[in-house]
C-alpha positions in Angstrom: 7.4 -14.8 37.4 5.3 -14.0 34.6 6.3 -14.9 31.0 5.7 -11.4 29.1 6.4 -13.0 25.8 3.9 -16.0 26.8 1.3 -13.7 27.5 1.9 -11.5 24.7 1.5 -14.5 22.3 -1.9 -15.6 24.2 -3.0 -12.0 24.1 -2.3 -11.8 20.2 -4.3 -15.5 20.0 -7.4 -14.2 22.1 -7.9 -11.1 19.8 -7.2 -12.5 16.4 -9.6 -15.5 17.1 -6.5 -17.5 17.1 -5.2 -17.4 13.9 -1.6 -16.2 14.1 -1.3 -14.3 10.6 -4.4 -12.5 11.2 -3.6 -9.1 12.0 -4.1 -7.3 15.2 -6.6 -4.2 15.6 -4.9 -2.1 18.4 -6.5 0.8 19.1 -3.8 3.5 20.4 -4.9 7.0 22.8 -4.2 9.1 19.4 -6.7 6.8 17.4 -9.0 7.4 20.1 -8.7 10.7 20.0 -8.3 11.2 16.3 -12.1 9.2 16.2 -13.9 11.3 19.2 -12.2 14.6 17.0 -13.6 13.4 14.1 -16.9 12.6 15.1 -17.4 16.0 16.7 -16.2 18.0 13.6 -18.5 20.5 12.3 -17.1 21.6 9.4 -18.6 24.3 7.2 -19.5 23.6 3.4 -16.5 24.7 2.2 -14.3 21.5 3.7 -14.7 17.9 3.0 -12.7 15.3 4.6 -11.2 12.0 3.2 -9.8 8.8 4.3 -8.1 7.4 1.5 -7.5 4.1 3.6 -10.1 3.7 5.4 -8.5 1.6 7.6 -6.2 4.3 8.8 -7.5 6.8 10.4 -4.6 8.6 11.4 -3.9 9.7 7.7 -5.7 12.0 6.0 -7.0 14.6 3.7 -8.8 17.8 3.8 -10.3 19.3 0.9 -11.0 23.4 1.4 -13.0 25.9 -1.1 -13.1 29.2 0.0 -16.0 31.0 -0.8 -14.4 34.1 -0.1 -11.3 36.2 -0.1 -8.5 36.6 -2.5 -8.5 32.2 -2.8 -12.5 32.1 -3.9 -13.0 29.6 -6.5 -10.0 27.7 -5.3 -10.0 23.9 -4.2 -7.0 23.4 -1.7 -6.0 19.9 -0.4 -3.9 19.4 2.7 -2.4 15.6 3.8 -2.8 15.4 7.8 -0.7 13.1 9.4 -1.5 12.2 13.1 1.1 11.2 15.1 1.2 7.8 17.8 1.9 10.6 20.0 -1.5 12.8 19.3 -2.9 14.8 21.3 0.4 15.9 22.9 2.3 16.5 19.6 0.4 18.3 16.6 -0.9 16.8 13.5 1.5 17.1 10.4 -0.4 19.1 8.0 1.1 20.0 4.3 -0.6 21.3 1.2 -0.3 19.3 -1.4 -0.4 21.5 -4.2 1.8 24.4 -5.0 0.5 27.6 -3.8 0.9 31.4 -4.4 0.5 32.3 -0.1 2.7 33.7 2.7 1.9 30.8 5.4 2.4 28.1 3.0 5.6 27.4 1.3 6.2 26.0 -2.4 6.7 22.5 -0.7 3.5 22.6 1.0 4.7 23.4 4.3 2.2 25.4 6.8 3.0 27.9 9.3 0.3 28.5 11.4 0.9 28.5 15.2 -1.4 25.9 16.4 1.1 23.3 14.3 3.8 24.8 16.6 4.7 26.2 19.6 1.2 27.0 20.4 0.1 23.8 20.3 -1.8 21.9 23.8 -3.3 18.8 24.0 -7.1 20.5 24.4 -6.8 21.6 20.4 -8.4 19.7 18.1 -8.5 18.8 14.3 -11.4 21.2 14.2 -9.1 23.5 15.6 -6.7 22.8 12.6 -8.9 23.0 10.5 -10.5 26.4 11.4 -6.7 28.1 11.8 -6.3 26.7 8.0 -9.3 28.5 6.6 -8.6 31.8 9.0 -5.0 31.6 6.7 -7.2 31.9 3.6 -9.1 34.7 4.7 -6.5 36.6 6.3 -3.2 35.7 4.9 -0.3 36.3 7.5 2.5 38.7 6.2 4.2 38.7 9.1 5.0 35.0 9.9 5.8 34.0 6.6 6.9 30.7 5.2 6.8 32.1 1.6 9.0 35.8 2.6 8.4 36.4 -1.4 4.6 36.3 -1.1 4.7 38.3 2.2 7.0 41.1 1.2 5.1 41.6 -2.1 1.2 41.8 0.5 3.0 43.9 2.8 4.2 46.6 0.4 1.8 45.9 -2.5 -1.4 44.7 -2.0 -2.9 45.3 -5.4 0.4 43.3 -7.3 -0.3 40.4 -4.1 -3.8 39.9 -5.5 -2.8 39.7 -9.3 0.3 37.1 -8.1 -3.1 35.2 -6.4 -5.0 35.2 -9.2 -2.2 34.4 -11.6 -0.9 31.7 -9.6 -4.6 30.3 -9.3 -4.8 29.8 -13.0 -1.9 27.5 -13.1 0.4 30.2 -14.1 3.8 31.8 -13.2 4.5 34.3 -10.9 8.5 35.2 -11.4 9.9 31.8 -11.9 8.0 29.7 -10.2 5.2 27.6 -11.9 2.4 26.9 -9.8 -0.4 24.0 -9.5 -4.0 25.5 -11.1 -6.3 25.2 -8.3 -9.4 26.6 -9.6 -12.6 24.6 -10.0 -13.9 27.7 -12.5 -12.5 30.2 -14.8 -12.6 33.3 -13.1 
């Protein structure tokens, strides 16, 4: 009979040269995957990706400036969160500012249906990334997060863009004070 703890220990011994405070380096399937996503993204100009810890590759953050649409002249950031569990359950993606949009809520939340119940194993973060810039361009008044945002675009478009701009600027639109996101006076 095999000893799993025994073999567990000698395991733990062979890949930490021994030492038996050094940590482990286990590489799961979603780290994997996370790195082969990673390495094939091909992200326009507009989109930067950080690691703030390096060492973890399963956290972290996307940086997005439209260069066009109703958001131009806007930097965006969204936290991604990768679960053990990646590729078969979705990334956890949140903005972390507070936004003026229909698909994004005032705690950051993001409805976009690849996050959801459209979500298969063959998507990828590039996939994410590309439905999150698609929001910017074409906000979604009909799957709303933010009903506020996406009752005021469906039934006044003009008084939608000023609420944009406005909210942009660091301003308020009704009484909701929102995060200034612009990288330029506009």
């Amino acid at each position: 009979m095999i000893n799993l703890f025994s073999f567990k220990e000698a395991t733990n011994r062979s890949t930490t040269g021994g030492d038996p405070n050094k940590p482990t380096s286990k590489t799961t399937p979603a780290v994997l995957r996370v790195t082969k996503d990673l390495n094939e993204l091909q992200l326009p100009g507009t989109c930067k990706v950080i690691h703030p810890d390096p060492n973890n590759l399963l956290d972290f953050n996307l940086t997005f400036t439209p260069d066009e649409g109703l958001y131009k002249g806007g930097q965006f950031i969204f936290s991604f969160r990768v679960p053990v569990e990646y590729p078969h359950s979705p990334p956890k993606v949140k903005c972390t500012q507070k936004i003026y949009h229909p698909n994004i809520d005032l705690e950051g939340n993001v409805c976009l249906n690849i996050l959801r119940e459209d979500w298969k194993p063959v998507l990828t973060i590039n996939a994410v990334i590309y439905g999150l810039i698609f929001l910017f361009v074409e906000p979604n008044a009909d799957d709303p997060l933010n009903k506020e945002a996406a009752e005021v675009l469906k039934n006044n478009k003009r008084t939608f863009e000023q609420n944009v701009a406005q909210s942009m600027r660091g301003g308020n639109v009704g009484s909701v004070s929102f995060d200034r996101v612009l990288t330029h006076h506009r």
